[in-house]
C-alpha positions as semicolon CSV with decimal commas, in nm:
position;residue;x (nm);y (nm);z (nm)
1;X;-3,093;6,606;16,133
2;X;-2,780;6,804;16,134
3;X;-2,972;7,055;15,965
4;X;-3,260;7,106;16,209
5;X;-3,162;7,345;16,496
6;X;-3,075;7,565;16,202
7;X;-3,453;7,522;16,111
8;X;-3,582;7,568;16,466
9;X;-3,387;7,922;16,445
10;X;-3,545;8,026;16,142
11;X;-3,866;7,950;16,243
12;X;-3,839;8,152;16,555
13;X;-3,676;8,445;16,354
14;X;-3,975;8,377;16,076
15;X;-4,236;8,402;16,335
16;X;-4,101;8,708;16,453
17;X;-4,055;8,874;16,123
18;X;-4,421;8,744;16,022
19;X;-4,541;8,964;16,323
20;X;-4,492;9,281;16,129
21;X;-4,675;9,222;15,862
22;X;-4,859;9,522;15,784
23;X;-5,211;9,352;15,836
24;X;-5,056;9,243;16,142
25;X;-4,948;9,579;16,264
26;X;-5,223;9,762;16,127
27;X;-5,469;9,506;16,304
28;X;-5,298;9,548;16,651
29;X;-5,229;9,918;16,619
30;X;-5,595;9,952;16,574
31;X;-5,667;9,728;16,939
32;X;-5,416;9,907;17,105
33;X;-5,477;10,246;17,039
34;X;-5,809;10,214;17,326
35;X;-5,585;10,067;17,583
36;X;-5,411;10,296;17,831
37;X;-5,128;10,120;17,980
38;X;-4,796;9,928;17,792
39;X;-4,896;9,594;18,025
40;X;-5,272;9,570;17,879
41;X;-5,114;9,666;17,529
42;X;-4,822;9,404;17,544
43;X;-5,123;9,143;17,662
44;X;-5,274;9,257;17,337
45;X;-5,008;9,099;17,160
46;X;-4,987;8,825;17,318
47;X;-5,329;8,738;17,329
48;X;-5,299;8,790;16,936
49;X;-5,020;8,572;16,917
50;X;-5,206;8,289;17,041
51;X;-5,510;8,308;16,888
52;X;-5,242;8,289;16,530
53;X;-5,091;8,013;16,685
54;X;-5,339;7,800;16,775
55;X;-5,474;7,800;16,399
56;X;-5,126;7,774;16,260
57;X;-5,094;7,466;16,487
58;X;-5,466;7,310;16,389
59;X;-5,435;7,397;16,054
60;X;-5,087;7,333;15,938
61;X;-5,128;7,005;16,137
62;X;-5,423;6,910;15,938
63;X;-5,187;7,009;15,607
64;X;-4,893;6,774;15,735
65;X;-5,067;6,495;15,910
66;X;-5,365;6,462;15,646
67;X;-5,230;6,617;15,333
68;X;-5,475;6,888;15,296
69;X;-5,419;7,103;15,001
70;X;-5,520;7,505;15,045
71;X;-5,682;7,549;14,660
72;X;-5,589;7,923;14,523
73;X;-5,949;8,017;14,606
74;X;-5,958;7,921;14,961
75;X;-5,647;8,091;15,036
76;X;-5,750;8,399;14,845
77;X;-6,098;8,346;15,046
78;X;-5,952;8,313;15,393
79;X;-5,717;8,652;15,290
80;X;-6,004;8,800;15,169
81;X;-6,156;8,780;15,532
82;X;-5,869;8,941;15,686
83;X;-5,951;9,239;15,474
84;X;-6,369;9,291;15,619
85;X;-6,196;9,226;15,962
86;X;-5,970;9,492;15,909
87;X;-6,278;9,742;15,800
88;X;-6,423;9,632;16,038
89;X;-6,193;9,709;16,278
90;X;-6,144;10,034;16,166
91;X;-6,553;10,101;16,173
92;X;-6,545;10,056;16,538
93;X;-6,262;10,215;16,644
94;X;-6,426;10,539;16,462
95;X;-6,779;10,477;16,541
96;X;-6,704;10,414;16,915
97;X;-6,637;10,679;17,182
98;X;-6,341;10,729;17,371
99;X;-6,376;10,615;17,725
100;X;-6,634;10,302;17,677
101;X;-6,574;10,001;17,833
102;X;-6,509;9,819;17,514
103;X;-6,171;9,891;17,541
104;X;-6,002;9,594;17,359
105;X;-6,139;9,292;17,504
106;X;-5,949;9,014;17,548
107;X;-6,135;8,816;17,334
108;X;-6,149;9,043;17,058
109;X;-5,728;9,037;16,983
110;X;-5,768;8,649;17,037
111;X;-6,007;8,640;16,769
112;X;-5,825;8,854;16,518
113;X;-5,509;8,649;16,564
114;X;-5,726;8,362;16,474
115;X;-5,820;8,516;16,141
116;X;-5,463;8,629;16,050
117;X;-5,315;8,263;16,124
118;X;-5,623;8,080;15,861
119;X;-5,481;8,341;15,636
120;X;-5,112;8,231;15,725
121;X;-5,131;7,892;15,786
122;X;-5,057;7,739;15,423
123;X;-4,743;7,967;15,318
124;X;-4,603;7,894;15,708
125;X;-4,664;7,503;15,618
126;X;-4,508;7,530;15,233
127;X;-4,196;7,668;15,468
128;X;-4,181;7,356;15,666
129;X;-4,204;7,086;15,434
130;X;-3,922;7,129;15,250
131;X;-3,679;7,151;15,531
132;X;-3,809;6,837;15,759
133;X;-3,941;6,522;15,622
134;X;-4,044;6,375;16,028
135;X;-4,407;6,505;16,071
136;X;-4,342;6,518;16,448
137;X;-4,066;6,753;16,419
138;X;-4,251;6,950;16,135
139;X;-4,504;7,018;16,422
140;X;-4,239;7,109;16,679
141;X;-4,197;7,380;16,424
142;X;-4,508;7,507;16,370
143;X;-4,500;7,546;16,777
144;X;-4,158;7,728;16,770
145;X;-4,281;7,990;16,440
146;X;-4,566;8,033;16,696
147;X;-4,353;8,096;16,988
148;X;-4,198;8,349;16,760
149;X;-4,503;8,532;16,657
150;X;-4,612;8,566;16,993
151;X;-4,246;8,714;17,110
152;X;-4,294;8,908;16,788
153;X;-4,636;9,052;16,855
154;X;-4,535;9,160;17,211
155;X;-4,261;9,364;17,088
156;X;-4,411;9,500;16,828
157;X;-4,710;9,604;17,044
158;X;-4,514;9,762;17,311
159;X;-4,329;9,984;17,007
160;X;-4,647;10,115;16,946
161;X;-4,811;10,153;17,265
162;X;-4,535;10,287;17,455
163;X;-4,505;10,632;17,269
164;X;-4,829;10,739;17,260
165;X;-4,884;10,653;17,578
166;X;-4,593;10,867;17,711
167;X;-4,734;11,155;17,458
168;X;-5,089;11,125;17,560
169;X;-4,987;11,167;17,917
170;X;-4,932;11,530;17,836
171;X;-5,096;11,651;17,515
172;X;-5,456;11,618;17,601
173;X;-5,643;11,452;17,342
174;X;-5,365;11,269;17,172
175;X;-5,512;10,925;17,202
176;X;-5,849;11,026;17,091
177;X;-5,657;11,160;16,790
178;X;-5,403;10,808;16,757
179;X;-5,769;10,603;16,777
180;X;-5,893;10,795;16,471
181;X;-5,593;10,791;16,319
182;X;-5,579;10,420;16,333
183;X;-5,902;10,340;16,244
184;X;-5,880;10,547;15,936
185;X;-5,574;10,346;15,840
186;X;-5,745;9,991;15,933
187;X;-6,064;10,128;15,713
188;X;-5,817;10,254;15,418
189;X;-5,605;9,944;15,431
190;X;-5,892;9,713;15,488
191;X;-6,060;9,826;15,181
192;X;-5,715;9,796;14,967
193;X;-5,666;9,461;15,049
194;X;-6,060;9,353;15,006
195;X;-6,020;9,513;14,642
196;X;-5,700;9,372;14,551
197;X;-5,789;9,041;14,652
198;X;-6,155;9,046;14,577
199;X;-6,108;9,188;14,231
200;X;-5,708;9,254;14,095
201;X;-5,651;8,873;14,223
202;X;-5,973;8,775;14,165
């Protein structure tokens, strides 16, 4: 037990890191680059955060309270589908037109945190069950590496949204040009990760 606020810590700090994942950041940076203020982009995040956490919570409970094992192939499966969300991503973001009214909705950053946590939730489990053999506090933990991720995901959003913002304020066209620009990179780096997965990892 001595042990344990030292685990609480490095589940916070491991939430936060896990927030800049590149999927993570290339996901978001995608969302964001529609919105037009820092307080929509920073509820982004934390609408992202959320969504992560409540399947880290669901699913990582279901891995410590009924022992369910992730099999290579399902894990592979559920990264897989971070990949066509990703391209998918991208496709809209340079299919769209600047100035709809589909400007990130909130449901939509929800949903993509709720993607990136299935593909999460096993590796932030394997983390936990080493260091805390009570399944009660092994679930406080999976609510604290949430709590990070969210804090994480806010931050990380408002790096992003805060300069381009300021920019596009006076260089017209700028965030026509950061959309593109993002959803070329969520295409590219959707497509990497569907073909490593899908075919280098098989």
């Amino acid at each position: 037990m001595i042990s344990l606020p030292f685990a609480f810590l490095a589940s916070l700090l491991l939430g936060m890191r896990h927030a800049t994942d590149p999927d993570h950041i290339v996901a978001v940076t995608t969302i964001v680059s529609r919105e037009r203020s820092v307080h929509r982009s920073i509820g982004v995040g934390v609408m992202w955060g959320i969504g992560h956490t409540v399947t880290i919570f669901a699913v990582g409970g279901a891995i410590i309270l009924y022992k369910f094992a992730f099999t290579p192939r399902l894990g592979l499966s559920l990264e897989f589908s971070v990949a066509l969300m990703l391209v998918v991503l991208g496709t809209l973001n340079l299919t769209s037109r600047s100035g709809t009214p589909m400007q990130a909705p909130r449901l939509r950053p929800f949903i993509v945190g709720v993607v990136h946590g299935l593909a999460g939730s096993a590796a932030a489990t394997l983390l936990i069950l080493p260091l805390i053999d009570d399944v009660r506090w092994a679930l406080v933990y999976l609510v604290v590496f949430g709590a990070g991720t969210v804090a994480g995901m806010a931050l990380v959003t408002m790096a992003i949204a805060a300069p381009s913002l300021y920019a596009g304020a006076r260089l017209a066209g700028l965030q026509r040009g950061v959309r593109l620009a993002s959803g070329f990179a969520s295409l590219a780096f959707g497509a990497y990760l569907g073909y490593k997965i899908g075919f280098v990892d098989g």
